[in-house]
VOPAGU-2260 file (C-alpha; in pm, 1 decimal, decimal comma):
REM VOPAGU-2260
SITE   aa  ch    i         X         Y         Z
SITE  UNK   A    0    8680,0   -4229,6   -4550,6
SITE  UNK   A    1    8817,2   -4383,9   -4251,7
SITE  UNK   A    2    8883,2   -4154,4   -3910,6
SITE  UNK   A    3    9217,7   -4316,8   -3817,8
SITE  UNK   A    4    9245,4   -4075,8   -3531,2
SITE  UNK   A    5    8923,3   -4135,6   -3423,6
SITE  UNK   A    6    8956,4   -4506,3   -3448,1
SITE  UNK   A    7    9263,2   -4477,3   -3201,2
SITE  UNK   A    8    9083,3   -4275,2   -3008,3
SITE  UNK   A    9    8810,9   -4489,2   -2949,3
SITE  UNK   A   10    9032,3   -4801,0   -2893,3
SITE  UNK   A   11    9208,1   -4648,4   -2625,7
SITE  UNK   A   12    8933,4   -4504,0   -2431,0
SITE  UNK   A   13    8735,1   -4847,5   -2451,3
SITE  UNK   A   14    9087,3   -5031,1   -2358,0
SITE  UNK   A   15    9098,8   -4772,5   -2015,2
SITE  UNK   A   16    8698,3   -4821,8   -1958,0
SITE  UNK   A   17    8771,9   -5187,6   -1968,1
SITE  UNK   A   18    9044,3   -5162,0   -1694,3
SITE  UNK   A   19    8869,6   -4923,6   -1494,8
SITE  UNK   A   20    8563,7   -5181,7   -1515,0
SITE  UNK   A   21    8828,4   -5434,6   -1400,0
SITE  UNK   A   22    8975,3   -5281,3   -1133,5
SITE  UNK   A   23    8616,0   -5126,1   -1029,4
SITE  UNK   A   24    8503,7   -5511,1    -987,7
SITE  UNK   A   25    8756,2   -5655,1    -822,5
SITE  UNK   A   26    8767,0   -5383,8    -558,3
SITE  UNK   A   27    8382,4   -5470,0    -515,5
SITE  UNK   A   28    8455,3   -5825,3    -479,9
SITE  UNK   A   29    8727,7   -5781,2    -210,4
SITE  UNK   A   30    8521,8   -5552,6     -35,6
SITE  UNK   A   31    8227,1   -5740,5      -5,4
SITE  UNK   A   32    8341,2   -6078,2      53,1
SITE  UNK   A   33    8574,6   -5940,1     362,1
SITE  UNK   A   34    8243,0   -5803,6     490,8
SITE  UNK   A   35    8054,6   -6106,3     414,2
SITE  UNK   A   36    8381,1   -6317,2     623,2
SITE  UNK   A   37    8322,1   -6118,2     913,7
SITE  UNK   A   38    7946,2   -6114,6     942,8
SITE  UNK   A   39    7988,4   -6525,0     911,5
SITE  UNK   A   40    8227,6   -6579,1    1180,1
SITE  UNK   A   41    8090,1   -6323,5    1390,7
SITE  UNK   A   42    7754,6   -6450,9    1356,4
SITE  UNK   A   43    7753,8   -6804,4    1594,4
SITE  UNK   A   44    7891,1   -6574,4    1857,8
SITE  UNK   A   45    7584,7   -6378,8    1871,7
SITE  UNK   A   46    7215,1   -6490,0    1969,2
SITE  UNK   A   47    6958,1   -6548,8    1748,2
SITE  UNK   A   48    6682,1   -6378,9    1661,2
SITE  UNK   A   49    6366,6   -6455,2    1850,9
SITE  UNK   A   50    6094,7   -6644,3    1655,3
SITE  UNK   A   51    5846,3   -6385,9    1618,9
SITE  UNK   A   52    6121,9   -6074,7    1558,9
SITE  UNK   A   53    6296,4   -6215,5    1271,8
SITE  UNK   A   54    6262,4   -5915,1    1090,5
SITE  UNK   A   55    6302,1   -5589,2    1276,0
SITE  UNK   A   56    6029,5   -5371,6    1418,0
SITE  UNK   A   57    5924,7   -5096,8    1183,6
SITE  UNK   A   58    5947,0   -5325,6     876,5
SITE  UNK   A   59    5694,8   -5509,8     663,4
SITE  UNK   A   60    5656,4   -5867,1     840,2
SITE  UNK   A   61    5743,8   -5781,4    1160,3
SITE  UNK   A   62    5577,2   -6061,6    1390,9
SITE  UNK   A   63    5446,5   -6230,9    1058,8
SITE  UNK   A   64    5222,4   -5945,2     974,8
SITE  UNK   A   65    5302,1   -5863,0     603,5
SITE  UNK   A   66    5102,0   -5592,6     394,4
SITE  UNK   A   67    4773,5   -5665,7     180,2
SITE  UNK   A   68    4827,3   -5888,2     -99,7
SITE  UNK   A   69    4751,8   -5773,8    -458,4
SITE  UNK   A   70    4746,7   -5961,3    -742,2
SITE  UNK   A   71    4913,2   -5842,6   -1067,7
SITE  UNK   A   72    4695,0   -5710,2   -1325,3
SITE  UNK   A   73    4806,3   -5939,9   -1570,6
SITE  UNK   A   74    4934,0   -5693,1   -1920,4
SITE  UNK   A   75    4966,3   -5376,6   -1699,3
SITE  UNK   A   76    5223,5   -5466,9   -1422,6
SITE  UNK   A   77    5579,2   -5592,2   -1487,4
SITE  UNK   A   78    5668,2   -5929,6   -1306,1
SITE  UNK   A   79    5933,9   -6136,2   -1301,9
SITE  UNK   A   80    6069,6   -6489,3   -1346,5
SITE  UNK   A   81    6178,7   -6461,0    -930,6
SITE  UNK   A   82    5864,2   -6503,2    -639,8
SITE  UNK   A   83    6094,2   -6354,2    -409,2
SITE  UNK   A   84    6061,5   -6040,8    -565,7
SITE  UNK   A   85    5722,3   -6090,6    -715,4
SITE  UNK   A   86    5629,9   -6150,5    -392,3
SITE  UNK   A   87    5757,9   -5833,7    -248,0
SITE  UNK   A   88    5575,0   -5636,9    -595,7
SITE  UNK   A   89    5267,6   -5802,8    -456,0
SITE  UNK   A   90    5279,5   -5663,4     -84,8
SITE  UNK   A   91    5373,7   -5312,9    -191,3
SITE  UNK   A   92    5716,7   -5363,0     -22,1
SITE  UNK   A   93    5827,3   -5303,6    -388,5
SITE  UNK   A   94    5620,4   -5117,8    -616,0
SITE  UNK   A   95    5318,2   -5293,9    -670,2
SITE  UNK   A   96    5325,2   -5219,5   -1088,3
SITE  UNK   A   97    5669,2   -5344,4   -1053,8
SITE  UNK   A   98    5847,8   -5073,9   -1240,7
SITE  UNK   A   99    6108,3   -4817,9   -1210,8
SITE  UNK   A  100    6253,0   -5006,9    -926,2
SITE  UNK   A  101    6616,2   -4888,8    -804,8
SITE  UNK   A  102    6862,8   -5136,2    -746,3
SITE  UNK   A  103    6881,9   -4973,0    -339,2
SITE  UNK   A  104    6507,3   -5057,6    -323,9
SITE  UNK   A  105    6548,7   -5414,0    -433,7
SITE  UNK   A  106    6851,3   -5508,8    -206,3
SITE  UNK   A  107    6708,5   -5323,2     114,1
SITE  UNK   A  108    6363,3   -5518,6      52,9
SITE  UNK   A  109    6536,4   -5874,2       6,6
SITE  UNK   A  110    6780,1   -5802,4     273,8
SITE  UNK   A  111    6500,0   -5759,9     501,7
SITE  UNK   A  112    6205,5   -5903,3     427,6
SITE  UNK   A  113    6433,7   -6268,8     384,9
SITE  UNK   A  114    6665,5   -6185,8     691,7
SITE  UNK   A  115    6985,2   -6181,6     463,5
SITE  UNK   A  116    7284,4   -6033,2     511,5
SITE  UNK   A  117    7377,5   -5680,9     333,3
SITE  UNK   A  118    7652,5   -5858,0     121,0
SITE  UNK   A  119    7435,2   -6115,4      16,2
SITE  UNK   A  120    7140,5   -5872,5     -42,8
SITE  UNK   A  121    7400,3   -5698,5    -252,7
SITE  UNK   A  122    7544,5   -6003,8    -439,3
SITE  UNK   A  123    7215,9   -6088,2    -541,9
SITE  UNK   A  124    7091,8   -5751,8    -658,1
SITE  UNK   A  125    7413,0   -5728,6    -880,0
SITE  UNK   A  126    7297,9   -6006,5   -1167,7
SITE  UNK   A  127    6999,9   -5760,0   -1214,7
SITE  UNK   A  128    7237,5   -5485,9   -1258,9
SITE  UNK   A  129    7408,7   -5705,5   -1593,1
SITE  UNK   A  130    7099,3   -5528,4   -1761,1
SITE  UNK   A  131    7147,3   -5226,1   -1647,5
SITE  UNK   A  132    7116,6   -4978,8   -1960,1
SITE  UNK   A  133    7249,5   -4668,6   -1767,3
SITE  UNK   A  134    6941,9   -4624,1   -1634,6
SITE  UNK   A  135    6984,6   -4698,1   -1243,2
SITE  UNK   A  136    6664,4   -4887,6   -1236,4
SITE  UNK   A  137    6451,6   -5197,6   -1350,1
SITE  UNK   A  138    6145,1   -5280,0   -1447,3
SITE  UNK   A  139    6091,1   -5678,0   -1306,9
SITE  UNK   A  140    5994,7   -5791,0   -1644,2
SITE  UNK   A  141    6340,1   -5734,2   -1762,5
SITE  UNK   A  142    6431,7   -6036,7   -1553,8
SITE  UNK   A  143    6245,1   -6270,9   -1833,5
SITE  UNK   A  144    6586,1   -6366,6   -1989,4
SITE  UNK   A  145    6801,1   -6632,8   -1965,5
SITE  UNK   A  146    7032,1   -6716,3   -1704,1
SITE  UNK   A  147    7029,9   -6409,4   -1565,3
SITE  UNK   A  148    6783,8   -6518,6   -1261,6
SITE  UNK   A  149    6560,3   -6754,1   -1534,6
SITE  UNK   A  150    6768,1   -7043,8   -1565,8
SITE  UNK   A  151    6673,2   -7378,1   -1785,5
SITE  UNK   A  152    6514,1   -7677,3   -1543,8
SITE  UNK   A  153    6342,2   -7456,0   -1312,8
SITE  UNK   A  154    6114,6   -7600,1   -1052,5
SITE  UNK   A  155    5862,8   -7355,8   -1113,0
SITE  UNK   A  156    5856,3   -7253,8   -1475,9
SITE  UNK   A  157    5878,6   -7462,1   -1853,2
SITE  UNK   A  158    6207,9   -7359,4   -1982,9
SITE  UNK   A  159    6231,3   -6990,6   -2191,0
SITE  UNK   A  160    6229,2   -7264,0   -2514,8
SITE  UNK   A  161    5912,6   -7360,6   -2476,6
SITE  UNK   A  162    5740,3   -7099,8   -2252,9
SITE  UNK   A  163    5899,5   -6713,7   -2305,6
SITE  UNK   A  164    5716,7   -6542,9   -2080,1
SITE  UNK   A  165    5861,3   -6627,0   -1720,2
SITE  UNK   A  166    5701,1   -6368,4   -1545,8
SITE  UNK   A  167    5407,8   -6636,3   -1473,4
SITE  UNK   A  168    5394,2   -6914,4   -1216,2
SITE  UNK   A  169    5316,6   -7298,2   -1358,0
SITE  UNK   A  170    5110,5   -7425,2   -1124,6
SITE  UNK   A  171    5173,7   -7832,2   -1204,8
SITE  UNK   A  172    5527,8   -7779,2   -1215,9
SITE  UNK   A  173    5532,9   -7649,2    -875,6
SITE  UNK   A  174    5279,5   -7905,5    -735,8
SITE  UNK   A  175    5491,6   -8131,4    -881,2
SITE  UNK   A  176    5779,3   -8034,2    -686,2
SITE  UNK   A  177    5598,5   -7978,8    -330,0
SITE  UNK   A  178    5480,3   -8329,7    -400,7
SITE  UNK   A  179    5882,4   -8458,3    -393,3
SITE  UNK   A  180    5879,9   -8337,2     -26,3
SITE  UNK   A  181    6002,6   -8698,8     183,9
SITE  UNK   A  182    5840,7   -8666,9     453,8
SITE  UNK   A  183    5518,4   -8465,3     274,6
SITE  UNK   A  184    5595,4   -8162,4     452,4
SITE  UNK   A  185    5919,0   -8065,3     421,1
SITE  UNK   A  186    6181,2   -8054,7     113,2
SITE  UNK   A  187    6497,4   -8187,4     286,6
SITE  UNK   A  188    6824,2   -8102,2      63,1
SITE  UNK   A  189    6826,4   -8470,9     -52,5
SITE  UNK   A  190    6480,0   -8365,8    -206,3
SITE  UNK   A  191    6611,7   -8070,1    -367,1
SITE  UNK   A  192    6874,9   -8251,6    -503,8
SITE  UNK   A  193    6709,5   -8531,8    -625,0
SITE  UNK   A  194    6434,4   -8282,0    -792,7
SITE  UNK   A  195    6682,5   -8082,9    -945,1
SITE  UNK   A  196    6844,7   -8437,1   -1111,2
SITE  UNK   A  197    6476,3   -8498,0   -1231,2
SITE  UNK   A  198    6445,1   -8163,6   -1365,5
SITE  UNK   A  199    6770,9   -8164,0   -1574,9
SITE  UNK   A  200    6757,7   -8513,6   -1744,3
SITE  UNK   A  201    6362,4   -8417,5   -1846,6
SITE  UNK   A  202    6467,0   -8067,5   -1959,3
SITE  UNK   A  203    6795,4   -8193,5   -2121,2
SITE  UNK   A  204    6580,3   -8416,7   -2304,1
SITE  UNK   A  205    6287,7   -8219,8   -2437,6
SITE  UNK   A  206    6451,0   -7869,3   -2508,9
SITE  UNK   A  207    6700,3   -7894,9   -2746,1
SITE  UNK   A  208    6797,6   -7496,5   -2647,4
SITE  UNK   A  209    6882,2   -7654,3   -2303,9
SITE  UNK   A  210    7149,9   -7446,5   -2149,4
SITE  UNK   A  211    7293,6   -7606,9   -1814,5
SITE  UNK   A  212    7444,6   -7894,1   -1992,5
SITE  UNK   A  213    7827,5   -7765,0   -1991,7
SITE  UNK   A  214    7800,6   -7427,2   -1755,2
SITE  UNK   A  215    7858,9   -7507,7   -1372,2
SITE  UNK   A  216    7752,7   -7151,2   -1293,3
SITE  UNK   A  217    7445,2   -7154,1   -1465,6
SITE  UNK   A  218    7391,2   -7444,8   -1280,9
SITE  UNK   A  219    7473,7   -7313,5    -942,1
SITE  UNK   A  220    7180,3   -7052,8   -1000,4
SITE  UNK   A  221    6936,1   -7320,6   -1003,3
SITE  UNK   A  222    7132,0   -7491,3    -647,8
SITE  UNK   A  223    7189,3   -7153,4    -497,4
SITE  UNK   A  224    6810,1   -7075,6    -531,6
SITE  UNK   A  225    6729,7   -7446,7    -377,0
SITE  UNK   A  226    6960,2   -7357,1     -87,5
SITE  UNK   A  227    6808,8   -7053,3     -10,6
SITE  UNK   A  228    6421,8   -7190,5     -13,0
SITE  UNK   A  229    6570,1   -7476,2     256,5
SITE  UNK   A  230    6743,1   -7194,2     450,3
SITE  UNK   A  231    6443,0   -6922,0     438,1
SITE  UNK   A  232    6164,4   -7159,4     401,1
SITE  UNK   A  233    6306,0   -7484,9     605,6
SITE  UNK   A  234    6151,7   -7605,7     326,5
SITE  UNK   A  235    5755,1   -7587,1     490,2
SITE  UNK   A  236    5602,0   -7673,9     141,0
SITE  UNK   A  237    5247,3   -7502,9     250,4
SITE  UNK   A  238    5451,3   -7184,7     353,2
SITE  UNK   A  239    5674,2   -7270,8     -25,3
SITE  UNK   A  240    5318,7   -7334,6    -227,7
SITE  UNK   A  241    5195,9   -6999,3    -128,6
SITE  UNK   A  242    5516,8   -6848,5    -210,5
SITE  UNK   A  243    5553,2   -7026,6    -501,9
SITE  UNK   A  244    5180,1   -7001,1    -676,1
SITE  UNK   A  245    5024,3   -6708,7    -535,7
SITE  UNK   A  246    5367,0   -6496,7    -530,0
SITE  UNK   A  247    5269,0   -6423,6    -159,0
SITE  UNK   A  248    5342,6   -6427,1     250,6
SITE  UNK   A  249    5192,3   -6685,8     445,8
SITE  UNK   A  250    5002,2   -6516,4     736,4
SITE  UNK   A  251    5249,0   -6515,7    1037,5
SITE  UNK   A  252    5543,9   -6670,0     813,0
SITE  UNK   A  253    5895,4   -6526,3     885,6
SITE  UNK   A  254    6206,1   -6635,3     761,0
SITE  UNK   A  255    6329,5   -6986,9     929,3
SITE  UNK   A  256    6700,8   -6832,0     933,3
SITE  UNK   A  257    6714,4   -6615,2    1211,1
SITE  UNK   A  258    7135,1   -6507,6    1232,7
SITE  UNK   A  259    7187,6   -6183,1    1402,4
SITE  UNK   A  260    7395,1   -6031,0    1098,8
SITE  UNK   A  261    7140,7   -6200,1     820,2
SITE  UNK   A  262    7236,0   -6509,3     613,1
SITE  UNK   A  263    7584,0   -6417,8     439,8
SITE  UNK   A  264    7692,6   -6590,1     125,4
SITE  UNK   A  265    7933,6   -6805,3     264,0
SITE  UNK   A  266    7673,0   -6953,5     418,0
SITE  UNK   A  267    7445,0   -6928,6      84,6
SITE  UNK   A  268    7729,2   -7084,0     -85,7
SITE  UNK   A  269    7849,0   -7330,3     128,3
SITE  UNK   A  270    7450,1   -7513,9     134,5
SITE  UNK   A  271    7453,3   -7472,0    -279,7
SITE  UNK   A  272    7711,7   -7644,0    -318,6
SITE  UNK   A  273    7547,1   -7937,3     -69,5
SITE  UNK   A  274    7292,4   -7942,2    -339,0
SITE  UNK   A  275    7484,2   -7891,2    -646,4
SITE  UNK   A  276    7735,5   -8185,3    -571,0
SITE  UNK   A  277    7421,7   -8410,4    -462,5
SITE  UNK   A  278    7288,6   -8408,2    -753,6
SITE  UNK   A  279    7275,6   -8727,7    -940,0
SITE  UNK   A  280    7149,1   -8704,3   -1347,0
SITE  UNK   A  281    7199,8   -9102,1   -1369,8
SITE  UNK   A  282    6944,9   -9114,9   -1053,9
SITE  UNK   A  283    6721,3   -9399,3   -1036,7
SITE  UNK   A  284    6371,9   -9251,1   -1021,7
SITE  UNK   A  285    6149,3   -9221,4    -717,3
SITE  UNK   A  286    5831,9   -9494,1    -726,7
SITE  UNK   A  287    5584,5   -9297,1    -915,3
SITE  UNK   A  288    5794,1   -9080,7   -1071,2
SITE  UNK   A  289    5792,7   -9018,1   -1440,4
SITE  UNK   A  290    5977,1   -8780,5   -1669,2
SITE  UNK   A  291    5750,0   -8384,6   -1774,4
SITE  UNK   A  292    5760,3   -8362,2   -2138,8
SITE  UNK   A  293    5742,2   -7932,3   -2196,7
């Protein structure tokens, strides 16, 4: 038989968790975008950081010096669908295995090792908290799902559809995009814009899964992580191929964005949607170009 009290019980205490949730989130969001408003306007007012000092003394890539590389051991450590952190697993600046990793270690290694500001470090570290399981940590593998980082038309991976293990790099695909660069050795945002057009149409296409076709936010992952490759990168495609492929730091490479306070997300944002709104799915193609089939 039926608990009635129970069942009341329960429906109250989830209707309270649910408001506390609310109230808990919007707080956060208030917080941290009045931080993030100061740190932008305050930033012009303050000098850059010198080439060569981007990221502080004391912390790995100082002066473009960045800890030994080590490859994954492909079955034993846990990678993800993101280079910027499997590039951080792979310099020990997070736990090489790639396990067990606190949400405090991943937005203190982002925040510095990509000269970003705290509230963007922190806005970024929260979509890996939607899997949180109570734990307080992550394993990177836990990041192969989709549209939480993976999202559908990826420059660097088939979509989940076809390939469901993101955690690895697809080399053609990513050749493939460095190629698009206009100039051959930078992506300029017109690039990334025109690349991500490409992308959709052939992924709309092929994978009849295909997520990005009526979601502008699942969209805006793909054009917030273009806009931050331009801003971190300048979009060097040797320094972006290493990155990319090998999951790894360039010798002597240092972020390209060099604001006192870090890059904030208004700033994040405001390049997005540059790319987002430049992007063109009834595009004529480039000479050359021809639609990937996954």
């Amino acid at each position: 038989m039926l608990n009635h009290f129970k069942i009341a019980a329960n429906i109250v205490f989830r209707f309270l968790k649910a408001v506390y949730d609310l109230i808990s989130f919007g707080v956060y969001i208030v917080q941290l975008s009045i931080r993030d408003l100061i740190s932008t306007v305050t930033n012009p007012f303050l000098r850059n950081r010198p080439v060569g000092n981007v990221i502080p003394r004391g912390y790995p890539g100082h002066g473009g010096v960045w800890p030994e590389y080590t490859a994954p051991k492909r079955g034993e450590d846990s990678r993800s669908p993101c280079p910027g952190l499997n590039a951080l697993a792979n310099h020990g600046i997070l736990p090489n295995n790639g396990k067990r990793i606190t949400y405090a270690q991943l937005s203190h290694a982002i925040q510095h090792a990509y000269n970003l500001a705290p509230t963007l470090a922190s806005q970024l570290t929260s979509a890996a908290k939607q899997l949180d399981q109570g734990r307080g940590w992550i394993d990177l593998h836990d990041l192969n799902v989709l549209n939480v980082v993976q999202h559908d038309a990826s420059f660097t991976r088939p979509d989940i559809a076809f390939c469901p293990d993101q955690s690895i790099p697809h080399t053609d695909l990513i050749n493939r995009f460095l190629d698009h660069a206009s100039d051959g050795k930078h992506l300029s945002l017109t690039d990334f814009s025109y690349y991500s057009g490409l992308r959709r149409v052939e992924c709309k296409r092929s994978n009849g899964q295909y997520t990005l076709s009526g979601s502008f936010i699942h969209k805006m992952i793909g054009s917030g992580t273009s806009a931050l490759m331009y801003s971190i990168f300048g979009g060097d495609i040797e320094a972006l191929r290493a990155w990319l492929v090998d999951e790894r730091f360039m010798d002597g490479w240092e972020p390209k964005n060099r604001e006192a306070l870090g890059h904030t997300i208004a700033q994040a944002l405001t390049t997005s949607l540059a790319v987002e709104f430049s992007i063109d799915e009834k595009q004529a193609l480039r000479e050359g170009d021809a639609f990937y089939l996954e």
